[in-house]
N, CA, C and O atoms as a MOPAC input file, in Angstrom:
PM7 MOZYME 1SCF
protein

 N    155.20100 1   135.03900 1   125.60400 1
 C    154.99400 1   133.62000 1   125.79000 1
 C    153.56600 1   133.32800 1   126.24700 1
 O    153.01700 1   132.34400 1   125.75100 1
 N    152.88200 1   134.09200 1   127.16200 1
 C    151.82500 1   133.48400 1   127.58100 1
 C    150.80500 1   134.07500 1   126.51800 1
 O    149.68900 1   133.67100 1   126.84400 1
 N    150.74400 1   134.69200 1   125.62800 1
 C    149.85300 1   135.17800 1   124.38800 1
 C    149.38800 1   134.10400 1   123.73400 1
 O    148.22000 1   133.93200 1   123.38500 1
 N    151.00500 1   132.81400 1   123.43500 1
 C    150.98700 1   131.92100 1   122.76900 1
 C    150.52600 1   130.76100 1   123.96100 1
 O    150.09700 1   129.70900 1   123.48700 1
 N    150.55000 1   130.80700 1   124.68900 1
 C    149.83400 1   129.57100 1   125.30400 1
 C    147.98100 1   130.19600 1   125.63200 1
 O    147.22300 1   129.22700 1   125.58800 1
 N    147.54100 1   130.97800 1   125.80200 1
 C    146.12200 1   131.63700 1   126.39600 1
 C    145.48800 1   131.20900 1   125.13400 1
 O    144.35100 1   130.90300 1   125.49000 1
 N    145.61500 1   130.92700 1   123.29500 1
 C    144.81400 1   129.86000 1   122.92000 1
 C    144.56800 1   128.41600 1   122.60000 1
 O    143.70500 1   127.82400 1   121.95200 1
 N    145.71000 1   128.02900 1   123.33200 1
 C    145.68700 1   126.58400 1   123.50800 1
 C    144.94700 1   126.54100 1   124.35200 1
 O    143.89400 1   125.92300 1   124.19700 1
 N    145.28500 1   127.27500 1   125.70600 1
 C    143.95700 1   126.97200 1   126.76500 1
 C    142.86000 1   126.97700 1   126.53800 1
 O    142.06300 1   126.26500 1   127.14800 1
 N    142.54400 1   127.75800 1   125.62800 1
 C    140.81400 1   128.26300 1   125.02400 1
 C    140.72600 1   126.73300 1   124.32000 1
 O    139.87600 1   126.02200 1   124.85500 1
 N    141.55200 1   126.04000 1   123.07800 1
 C    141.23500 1   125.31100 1   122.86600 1
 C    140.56500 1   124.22100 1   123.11500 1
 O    139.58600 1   123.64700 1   122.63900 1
 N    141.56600 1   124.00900 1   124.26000 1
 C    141.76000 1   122.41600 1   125.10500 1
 C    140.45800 1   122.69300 1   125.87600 1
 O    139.66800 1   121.75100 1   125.81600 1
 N    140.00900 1   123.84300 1   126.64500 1
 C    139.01700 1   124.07700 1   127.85400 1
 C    137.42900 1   123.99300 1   126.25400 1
 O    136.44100 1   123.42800 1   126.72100 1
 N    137.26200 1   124.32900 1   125.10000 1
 C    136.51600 1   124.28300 1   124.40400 1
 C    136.11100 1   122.72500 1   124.05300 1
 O    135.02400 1   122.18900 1   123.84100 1
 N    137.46300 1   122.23600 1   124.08700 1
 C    137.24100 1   120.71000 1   123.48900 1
 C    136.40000 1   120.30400 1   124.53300 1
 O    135.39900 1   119.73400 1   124.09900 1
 N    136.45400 1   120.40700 1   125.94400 1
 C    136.33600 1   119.64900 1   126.89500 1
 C    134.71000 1   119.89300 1   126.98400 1
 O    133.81500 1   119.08100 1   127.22100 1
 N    134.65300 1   121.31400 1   126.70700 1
 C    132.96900 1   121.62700 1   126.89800 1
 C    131.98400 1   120.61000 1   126.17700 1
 O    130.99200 1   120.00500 1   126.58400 1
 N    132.92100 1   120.67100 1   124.40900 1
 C    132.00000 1   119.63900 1   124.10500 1
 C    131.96600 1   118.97900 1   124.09400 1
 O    131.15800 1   118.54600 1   123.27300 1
 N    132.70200 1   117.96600 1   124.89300 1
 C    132.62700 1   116.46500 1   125.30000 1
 C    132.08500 1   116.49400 1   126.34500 1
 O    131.61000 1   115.36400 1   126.44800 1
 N    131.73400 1   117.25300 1   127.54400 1
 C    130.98400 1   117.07900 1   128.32100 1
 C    129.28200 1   117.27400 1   127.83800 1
 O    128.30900 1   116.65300 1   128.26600 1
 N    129.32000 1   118.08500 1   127.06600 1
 C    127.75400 1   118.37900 1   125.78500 1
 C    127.43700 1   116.77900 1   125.83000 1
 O    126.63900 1   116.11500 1   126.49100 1
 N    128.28300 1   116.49300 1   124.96700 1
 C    127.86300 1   114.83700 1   124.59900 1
 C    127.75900 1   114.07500 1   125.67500 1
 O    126.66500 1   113.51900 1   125.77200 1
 N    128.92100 1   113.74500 1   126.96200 1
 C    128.54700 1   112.94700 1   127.69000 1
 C    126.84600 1   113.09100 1   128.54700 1
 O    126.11500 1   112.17900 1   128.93300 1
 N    126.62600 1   114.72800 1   128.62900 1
 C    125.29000 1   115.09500 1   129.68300 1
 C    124.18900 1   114.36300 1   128.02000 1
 O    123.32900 1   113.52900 1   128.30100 1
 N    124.30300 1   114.64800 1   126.93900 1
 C    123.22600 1   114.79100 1   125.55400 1
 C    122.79600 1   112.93700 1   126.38700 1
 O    121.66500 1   112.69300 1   126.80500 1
 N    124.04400 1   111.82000 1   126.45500 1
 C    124.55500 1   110.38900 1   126.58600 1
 C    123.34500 1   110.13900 1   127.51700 1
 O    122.18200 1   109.87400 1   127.21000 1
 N    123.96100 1   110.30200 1   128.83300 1
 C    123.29600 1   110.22400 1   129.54100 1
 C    121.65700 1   110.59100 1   129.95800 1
 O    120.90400 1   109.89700 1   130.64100 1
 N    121.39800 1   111.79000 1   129.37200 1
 C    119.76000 1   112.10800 1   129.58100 1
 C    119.02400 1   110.86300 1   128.79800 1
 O    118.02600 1   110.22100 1   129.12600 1
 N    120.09100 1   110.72700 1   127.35500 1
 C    119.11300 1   109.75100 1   126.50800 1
 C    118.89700 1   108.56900 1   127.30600 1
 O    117.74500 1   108.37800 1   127.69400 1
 N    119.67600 1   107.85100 1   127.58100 1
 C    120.32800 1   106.36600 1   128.68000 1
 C    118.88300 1   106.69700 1   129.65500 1
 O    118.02100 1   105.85100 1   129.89500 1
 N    118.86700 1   107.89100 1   130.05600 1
 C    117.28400 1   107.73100 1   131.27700 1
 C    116.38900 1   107.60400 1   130.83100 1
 O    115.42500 1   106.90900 1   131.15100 1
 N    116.64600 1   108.59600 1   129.58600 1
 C    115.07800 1   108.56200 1   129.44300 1
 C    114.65600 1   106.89800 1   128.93900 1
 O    113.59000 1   106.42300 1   129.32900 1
 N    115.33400 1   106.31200 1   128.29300 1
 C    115.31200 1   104.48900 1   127.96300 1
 C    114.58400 1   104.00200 1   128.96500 1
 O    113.43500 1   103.56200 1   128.94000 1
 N    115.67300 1   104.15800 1   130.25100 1
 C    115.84000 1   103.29000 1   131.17800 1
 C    114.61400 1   103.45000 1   132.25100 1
 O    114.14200 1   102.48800 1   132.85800 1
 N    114.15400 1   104.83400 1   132.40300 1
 C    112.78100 1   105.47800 1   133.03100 1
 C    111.66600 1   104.78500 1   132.11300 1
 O    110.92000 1   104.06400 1   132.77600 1
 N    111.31800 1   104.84400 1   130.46700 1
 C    110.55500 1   104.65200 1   129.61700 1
 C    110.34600 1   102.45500 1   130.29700 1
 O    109.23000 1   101.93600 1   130.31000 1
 N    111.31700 1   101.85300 1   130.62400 1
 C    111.22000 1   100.47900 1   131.10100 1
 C    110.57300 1   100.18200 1   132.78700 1
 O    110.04200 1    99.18300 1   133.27200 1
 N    110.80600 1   101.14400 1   133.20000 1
 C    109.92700 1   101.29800 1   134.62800 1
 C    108.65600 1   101.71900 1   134.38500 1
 O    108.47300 1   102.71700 1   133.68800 1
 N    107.41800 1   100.88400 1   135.02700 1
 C    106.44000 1   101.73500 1   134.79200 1
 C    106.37200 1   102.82500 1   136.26900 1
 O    107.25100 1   102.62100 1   137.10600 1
 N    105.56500 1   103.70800 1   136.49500 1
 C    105.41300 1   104.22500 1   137.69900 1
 C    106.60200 1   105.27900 1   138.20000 1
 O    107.47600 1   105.64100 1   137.41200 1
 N    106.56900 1   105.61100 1   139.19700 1
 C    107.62500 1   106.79600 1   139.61000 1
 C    108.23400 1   106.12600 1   140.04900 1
 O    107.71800 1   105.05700 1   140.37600 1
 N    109.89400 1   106.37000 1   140.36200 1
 C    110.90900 1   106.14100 1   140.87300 1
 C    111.36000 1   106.83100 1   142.32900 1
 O    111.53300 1   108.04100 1   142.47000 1
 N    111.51700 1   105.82500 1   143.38800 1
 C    111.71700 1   106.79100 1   144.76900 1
 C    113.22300 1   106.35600 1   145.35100 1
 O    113.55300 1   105.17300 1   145.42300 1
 N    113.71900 1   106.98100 1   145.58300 1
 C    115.09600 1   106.75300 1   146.08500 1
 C    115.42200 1   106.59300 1   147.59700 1
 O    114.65200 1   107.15000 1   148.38000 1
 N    116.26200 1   106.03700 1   147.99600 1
 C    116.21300 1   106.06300 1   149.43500 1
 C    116.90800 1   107.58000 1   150.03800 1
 O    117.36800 1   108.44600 1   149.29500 1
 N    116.86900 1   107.65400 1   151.34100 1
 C    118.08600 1   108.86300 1   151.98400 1
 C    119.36900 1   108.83700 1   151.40300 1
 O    119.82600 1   109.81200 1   150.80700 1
 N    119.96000 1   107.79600 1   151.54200 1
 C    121.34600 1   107.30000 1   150.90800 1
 C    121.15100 1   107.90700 1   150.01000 1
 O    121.63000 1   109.04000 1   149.99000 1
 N    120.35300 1   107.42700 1   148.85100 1
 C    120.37800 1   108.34500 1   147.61700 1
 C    120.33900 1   109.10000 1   147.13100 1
 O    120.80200 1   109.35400 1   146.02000 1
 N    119.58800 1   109.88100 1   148.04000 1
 C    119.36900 1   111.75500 1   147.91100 1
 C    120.30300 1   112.56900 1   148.32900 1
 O    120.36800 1   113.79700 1   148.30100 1
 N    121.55700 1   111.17000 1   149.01400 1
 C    122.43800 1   112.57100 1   149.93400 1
 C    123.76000 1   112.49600 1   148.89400 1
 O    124.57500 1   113.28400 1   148.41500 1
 N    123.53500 1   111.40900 1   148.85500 1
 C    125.01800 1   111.15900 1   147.16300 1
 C    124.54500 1   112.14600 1   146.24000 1
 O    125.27900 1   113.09200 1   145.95300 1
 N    122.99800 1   111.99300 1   145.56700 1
 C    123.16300 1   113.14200 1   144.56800 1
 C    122.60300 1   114.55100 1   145.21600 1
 O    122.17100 1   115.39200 1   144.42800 1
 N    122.60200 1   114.68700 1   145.90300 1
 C    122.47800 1   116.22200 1   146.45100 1
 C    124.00600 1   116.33900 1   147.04600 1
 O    124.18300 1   117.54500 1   147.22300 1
 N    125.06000 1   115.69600 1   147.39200 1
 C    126.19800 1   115.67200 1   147.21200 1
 C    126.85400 1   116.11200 1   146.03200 1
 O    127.54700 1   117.11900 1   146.17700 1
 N    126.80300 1   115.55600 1   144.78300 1
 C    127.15900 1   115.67400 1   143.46900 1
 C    126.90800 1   116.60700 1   143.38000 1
 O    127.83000 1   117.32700 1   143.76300 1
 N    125.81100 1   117.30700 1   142.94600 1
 C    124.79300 1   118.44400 1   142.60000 1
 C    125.07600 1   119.69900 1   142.99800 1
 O    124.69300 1   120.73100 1   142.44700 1
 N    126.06800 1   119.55900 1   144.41300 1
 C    126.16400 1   121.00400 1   144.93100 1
 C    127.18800 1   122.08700 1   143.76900 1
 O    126.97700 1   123.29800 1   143.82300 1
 N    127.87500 1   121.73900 1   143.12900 1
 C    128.75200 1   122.29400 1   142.48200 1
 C    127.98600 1   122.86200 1   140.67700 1
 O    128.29300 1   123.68700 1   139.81600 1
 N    127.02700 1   121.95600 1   140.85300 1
 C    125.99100 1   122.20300 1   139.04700 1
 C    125.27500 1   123.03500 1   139.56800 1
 O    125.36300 1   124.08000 1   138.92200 1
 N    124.36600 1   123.16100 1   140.70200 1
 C    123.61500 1   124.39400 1   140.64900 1
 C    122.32300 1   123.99700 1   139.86100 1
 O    121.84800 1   122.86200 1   139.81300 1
 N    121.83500 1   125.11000 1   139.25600 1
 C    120.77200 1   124.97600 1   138.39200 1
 C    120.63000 1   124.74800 1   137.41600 1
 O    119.49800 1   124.85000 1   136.94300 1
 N    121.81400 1   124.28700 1   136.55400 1
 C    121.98400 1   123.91900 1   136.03000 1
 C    121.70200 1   122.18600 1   135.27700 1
 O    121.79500 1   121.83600 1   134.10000 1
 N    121.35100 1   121.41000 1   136.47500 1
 C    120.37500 1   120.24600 1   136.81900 1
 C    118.98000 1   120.40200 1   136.03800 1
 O    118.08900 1   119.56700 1   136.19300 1

């Protein structure tokens, strides 16, 4: 039984990769837009650095 379920899992966990592909591909494009409409650098407050250095701990270097 579990022979027959171990490639559904592969499946379902494959599908997911590449929908997350697309959502990260989504999003970089969306900045780079949205950065390209700001002129100058962007500075964030504390608040902001601690939410995404919050987020972030689990991606790694992947960032």
């Amino acid at each position: 039984m579990a022979k027959f379920f171990h490639p559904l899992f592969v499946m379902i966990a494959s599908a997911t990769d590449r929908e997350l592909v697309k959502y990260v591909e989504y999003l970089k494009a969306e900045n780079q837009i949205l950065r390209a409409r700001i002129p100058g650098q962007i500075h964030t407050t504390a608040n902001e650095r601690q939410k995404l250095i919050k987020l972030c701990k689990g991606i790694g270097r992947a960032i």
